[in-house]
Structures are given as structure tokens and as C-alpha cells.
N, C-alpha and C positions, 0 to 999 in steps of 0.2 A: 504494500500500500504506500499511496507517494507521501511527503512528510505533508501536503496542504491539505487531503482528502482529509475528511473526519466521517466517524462510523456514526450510524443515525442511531436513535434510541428508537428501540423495540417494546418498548416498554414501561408502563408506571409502577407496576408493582398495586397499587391500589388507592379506591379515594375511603380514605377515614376522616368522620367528621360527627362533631357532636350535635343532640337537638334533645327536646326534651323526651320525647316518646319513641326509641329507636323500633319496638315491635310495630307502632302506630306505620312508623314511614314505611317497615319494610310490608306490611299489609297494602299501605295505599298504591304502593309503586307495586307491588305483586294484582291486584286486584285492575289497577287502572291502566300499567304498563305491560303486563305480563312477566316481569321478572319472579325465576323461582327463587324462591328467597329460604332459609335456614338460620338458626339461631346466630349467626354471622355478621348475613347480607346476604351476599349473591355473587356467582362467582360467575366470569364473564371468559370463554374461551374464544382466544385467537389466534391465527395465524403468524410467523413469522416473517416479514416481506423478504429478507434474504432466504431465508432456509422453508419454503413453504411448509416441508412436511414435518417442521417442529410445532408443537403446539405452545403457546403460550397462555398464562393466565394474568387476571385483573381481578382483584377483592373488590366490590364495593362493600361498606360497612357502619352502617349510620351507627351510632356510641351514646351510653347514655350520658345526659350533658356535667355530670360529677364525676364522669371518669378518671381514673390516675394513667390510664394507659398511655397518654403524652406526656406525664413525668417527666422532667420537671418542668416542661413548658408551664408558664403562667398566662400564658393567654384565655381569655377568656371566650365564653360564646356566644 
């Protein structure tokens, strides 16, 4: 590969985000979106645009809004 080219991102790995009712969201987006959803979120398979026949994954995962799981982030929601 030459030193100017850069390799593209394949991927986010996932969207985590807090809200107050995480079962609430993932029923509304399961019911109104069709995503299947699990005590989670929803897991999103895709392709890879170089390597097609790798599969790749995406988390989505809505969090309930007092989570520690962004420890020690202090950001708020």
C-alpha cells in the first residue's frame, strides 16, 4: 500500500446511548421499525466492502440513563 492511501473504516463497532426507558425504545423501534431486538439492543449484520465474504457486526444498545457502563465519563444525558 502506497505511504498517501489510507484504509477506510469498516466499521463502528456500535451506537450506545442512554435514555430513560431502554426496554421502552427497544419495543418502539422493534414494533415500529422492525428491528429484533434482545435484552441488548439489536445486532445489525454487515458486509465487509473489501473482503465481501467476511461478515461484520454493529451493537445498537439504548442504556438505562444511570448507567456506570461509560465510567468515568461524567457526561450527562
Amino acid at each position: 500500500m502506497s505511504e498517501n492511501k489510507k484504509k477506510k473504516v469498516t466499521g463502528i463497532g456500535g451506537l450506545f446511548f442512554k435514555c430513560k426507558d431502554p426496554d421502552g425504545m427497544k419495543e418502539w423501534y422493534s414494533r415500529n421499525l422492525g428491528l429484533i431486538t434482545n435484552e441488548y439492543g439489536s445486532l445489525f449484520e454487515f458486509r465487509n466492502t473489501d473482503r465481501p465474504e467476511e461478515l461484520n457486526y454493529l451493537q445498537w444498545s439504548p442504556m438505562k440513563d444511570n448507567t456506570a457502563y461509560y465510567a468515568p465519563s461524567k457526561k450527562k444525558s
